[in-house]
C-alpha positions in Angstrom: 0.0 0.0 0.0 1.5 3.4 -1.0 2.5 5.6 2.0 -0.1 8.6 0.3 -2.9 6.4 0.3 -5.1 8.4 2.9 -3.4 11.9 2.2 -4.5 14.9 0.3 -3.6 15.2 -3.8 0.3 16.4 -3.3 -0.3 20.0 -5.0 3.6 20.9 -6.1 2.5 24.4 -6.5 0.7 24.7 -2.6 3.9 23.5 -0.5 2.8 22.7 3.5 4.3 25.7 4.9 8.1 25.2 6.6 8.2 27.9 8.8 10.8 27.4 11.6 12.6 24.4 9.9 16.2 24.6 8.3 16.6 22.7 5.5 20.6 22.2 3.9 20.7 21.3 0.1 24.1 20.4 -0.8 24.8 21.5 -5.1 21.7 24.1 -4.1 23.4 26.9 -6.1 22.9 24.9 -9.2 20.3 22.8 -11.6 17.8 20.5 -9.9 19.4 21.8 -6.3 18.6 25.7 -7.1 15.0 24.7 -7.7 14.8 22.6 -4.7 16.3 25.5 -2.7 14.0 27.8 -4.2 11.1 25.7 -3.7 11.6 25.1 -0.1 12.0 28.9 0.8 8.6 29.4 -0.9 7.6 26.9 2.1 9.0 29.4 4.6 12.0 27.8 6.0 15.2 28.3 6.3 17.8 27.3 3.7 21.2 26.3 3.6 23.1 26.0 0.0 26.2 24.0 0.6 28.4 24.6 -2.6 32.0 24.8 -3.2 31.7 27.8 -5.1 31.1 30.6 -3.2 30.9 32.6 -6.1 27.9 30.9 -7.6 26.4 30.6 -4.5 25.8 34.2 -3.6 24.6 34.5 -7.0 21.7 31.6 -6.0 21.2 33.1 -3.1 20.6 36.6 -3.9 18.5 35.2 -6.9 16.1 33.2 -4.3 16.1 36.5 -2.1 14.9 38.6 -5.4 12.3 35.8 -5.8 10.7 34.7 -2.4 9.4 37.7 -0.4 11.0 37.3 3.3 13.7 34.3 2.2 15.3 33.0 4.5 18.8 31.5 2.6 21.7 31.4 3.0 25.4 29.1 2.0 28.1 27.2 3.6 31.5 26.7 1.4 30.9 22.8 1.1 33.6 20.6 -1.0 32.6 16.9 -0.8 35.7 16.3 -3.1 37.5 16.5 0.4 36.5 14.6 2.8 38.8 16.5 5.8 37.1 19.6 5.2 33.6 18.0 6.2 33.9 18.9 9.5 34.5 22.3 9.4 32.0 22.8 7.1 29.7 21.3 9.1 30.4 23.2 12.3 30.3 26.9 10.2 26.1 25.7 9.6 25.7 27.0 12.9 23.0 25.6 13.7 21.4 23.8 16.9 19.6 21.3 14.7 18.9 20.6 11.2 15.2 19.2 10.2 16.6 17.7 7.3 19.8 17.8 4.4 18.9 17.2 0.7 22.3 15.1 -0.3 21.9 16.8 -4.2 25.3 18.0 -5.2 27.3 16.0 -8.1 29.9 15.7 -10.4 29.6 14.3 -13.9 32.4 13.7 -16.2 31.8 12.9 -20.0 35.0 12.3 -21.1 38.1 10.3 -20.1 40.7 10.4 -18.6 39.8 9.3 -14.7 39.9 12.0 -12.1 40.7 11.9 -8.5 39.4 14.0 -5.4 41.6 15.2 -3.0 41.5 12.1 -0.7 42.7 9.7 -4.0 38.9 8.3 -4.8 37.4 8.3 -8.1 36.2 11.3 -8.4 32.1 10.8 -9.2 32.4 8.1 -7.0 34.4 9.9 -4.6 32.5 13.0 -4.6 28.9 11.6 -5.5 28.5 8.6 -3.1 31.6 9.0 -0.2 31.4 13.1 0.2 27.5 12.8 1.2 28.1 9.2 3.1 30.8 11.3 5.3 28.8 14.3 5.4 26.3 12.5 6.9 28.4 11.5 9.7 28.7 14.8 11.0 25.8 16.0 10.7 24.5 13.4 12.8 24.1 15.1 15.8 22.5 18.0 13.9 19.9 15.7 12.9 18.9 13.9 15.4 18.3 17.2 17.9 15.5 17.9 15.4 12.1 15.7 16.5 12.3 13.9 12.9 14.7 14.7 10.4 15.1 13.5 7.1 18.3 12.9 4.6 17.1 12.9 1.3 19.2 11.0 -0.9 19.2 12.5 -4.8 19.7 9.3 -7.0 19.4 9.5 -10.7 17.3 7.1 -13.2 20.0 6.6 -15.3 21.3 4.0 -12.2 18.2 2.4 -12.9 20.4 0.6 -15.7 23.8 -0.1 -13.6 25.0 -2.4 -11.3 27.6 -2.3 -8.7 30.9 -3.6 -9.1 32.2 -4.3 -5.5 35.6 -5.4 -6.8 36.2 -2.3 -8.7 34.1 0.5 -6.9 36.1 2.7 -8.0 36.7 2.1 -11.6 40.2 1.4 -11.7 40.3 -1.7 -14.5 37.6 -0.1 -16.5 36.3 3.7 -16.7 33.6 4.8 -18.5 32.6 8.2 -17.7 28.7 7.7 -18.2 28.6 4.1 -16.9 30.8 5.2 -13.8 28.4 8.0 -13.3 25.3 5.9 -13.4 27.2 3.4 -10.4 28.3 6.3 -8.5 24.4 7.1 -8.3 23.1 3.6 -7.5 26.0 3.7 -4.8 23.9 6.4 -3.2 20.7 5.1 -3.5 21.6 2.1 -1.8 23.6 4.2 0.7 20.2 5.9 1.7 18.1 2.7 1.5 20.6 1.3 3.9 20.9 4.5 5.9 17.7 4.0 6.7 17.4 0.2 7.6 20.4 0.9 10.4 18.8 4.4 11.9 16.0 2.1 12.5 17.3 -0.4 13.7 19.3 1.9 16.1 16.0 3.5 17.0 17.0 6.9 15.9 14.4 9.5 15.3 16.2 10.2 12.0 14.4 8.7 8.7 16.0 8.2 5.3 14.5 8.2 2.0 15.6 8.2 -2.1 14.4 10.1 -4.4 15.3 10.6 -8.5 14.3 13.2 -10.9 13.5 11.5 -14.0 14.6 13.1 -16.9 15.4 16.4 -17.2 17.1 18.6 -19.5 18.1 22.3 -19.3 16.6 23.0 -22.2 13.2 22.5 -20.5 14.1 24.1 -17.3 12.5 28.1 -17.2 15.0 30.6 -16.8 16.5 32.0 -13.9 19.7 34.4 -14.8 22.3 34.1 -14.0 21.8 30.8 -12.7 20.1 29.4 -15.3 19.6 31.2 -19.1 17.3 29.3 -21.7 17.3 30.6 -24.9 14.3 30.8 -26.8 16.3 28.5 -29.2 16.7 26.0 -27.1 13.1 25.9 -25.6 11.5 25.4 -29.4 14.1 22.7 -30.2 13.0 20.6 -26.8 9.5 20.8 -26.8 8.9 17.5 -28.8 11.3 16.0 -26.0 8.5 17.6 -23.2 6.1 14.8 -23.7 8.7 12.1 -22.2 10.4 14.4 -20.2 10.5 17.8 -17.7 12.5 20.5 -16.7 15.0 21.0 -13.7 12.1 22.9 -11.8 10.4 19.8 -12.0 13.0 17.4 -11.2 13.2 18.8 -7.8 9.7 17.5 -6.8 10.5 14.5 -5.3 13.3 15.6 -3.3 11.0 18.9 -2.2 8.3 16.6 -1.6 10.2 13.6 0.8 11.2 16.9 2.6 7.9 18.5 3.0 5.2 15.6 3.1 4.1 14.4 6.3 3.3 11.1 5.0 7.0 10.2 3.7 8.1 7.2 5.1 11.7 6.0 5.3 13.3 3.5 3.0 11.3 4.5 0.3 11.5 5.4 -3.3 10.2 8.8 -5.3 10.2 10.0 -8.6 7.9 11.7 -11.5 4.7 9.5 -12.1 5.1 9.2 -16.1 7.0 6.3 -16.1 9.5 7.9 -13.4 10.4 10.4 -16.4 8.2 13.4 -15.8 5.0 14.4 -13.9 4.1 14.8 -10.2 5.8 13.2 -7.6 5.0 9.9 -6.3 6.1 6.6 -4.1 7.1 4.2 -6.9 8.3 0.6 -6.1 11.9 0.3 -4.9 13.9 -0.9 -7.8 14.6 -4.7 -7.7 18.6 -4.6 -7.6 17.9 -1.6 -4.5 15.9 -4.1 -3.1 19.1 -6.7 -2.2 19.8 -5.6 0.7 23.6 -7.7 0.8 24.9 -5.7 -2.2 23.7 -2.9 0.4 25.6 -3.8 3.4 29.0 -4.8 1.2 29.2 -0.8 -0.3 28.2 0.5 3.6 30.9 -1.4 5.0 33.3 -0.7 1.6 32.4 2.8 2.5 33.4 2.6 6.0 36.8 1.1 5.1 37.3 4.3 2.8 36.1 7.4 4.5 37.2 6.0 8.2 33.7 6.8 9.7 30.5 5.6 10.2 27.2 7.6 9.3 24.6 5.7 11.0 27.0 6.6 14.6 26.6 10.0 16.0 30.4 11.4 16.1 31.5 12.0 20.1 
């Protein structure tokens, strides 16, 4: 049975309000993270942009401010490349509790040769999957002084098509930018599947769920200079490409919505109701390779071995 079965029609335009709650979207000054960021300050909390670009992110933020009367935003420098500076990060949120972090940000190479991060990991893996499994770590204690928080885990449908390679996590016999990508996603997705299964397991009040955006392209996405520009160009050429997929404003849904909606439950999967390529957000069916739940444990444990910490402990 679907966890919205006895709630109100989702309305993606008529967000619950937020008011009081502080929300930290890592990649928030960018694609699908700016519209998630923007989205949840129409709610009337308070938002956090964690990007490594400073620059960009007072551009985001400032651009939010211009658009949401009374915004409250604001950005933390926030490099998942290294995993030392997590901490520190972490501590400048200052904050006494977080109600829940939107784990968004990305990197996505489309051409050789293999990258590294500053701590020697492939760097989509690296970045993607270990930078939010540490960050998670420390904000533990963030997280659970709120009375139910929520890490919302941003996976992407093209892991839909992957599989992990335990031996080779990190793609050193056979990179592939695009297939590498699509692993470094699923890696998440079980990351917050499994997240989940040990915060309840530990009786934490903290709740984990995954989320994907479907498709969608820039060229469908509205405008929002200097963040975003869509040329009129661009808009005519992907409309045929609107009736299988959306925009970035739209592939933020699910993420605002396993924030926002009461009725989220952890350990579950959203995306876009068209066949998980555009629409209104909804609780689809966990994907069956999500589902195996050793595959899970392995990549937690892998991840443990690499990063040094554990996310499911709260850091002393």
């Amino acid at each position: 049975m679907s966890s919205t079965s006895s709630a109100p029609p989702w309305n993606v335009r008529r967000l619950p309000r937020a008011v009081g709650s502080t929300f930290l979207v890592t990649g928030g000054n960018a694609g699908i993270g700016y519209f998630i960021a923007e989205q949840l300050s129409e709610a009337g909390a308070t938002v956090v942009l964690g990007s490594r670009n400073p620059a960009r992110a007072e551009a985001a933020t400032a651009l939010i401010r211009a658009r949401v009367a009374g915004a409250r935003v604001r950005s933390v420098r926030l490099d998942l490349a290294d995993l030392g500076s997590l901490r520190t990060a972490v501590k400048s949120l200052e904050v006494e509790r977080l109600d829940a972090v939107v784990h968004n940000a990305g990197v996505a190479l489309d051409d050789p040769p293999r990258r590294e991060t500053e701590d020697g990991h492939e760097l989509m893996f690296g970045t993607n999957h270990l930078g939010h499994f540490a960050l998670t770590h420390w904000l533990m204690p963030l997280l659970s002084a709120a009375p139910a928080a929520r890490v919302v885990t941003m996976g992407s449908f093209a892991a839909k098509s992957e599989r992990l390679d335990l031996d080779d996590l990190q793609s050193w016999h056979d990179f592939r930018p695009k297939r590498t990508y699509g692993r470094s996603k699923l890696a998440q997705m079980y990351f917050g599947l499994e997240l989940d299964r040990r915060l309840r397991a530990a009786g934490s009040t903290v709740m984990s769920t995954v989320v994907h955006p479907g498709g969608a392209l820039d060229s469908l996405t509205p405008s929002r200079p200097p963040v975003h520009v869509r040329t009129i160009g661009a808009r005519l050429g992907a409309a045929p490409a609107a009736l299988l997929v959306q925009g970035k404003h739209a592939g933020a849904w699910p993420a605002v919505r396993a924030v926002l909606d009461p009725a989220v439950q952890g350990g579950r999967l959203w995306g876009p109701r068209v066949f998980g390529l555009r629409g209104k957000p909804r609780c689809e069916p966990v994907w069956n390779h999500l589902a195996d739940t050793s595959v899970a444990a392995r990549l937690w444990d892998a991840s443990c071995d690499l990063t040094g910490i554990d996310p499911a402990a709260v850091p002393g």
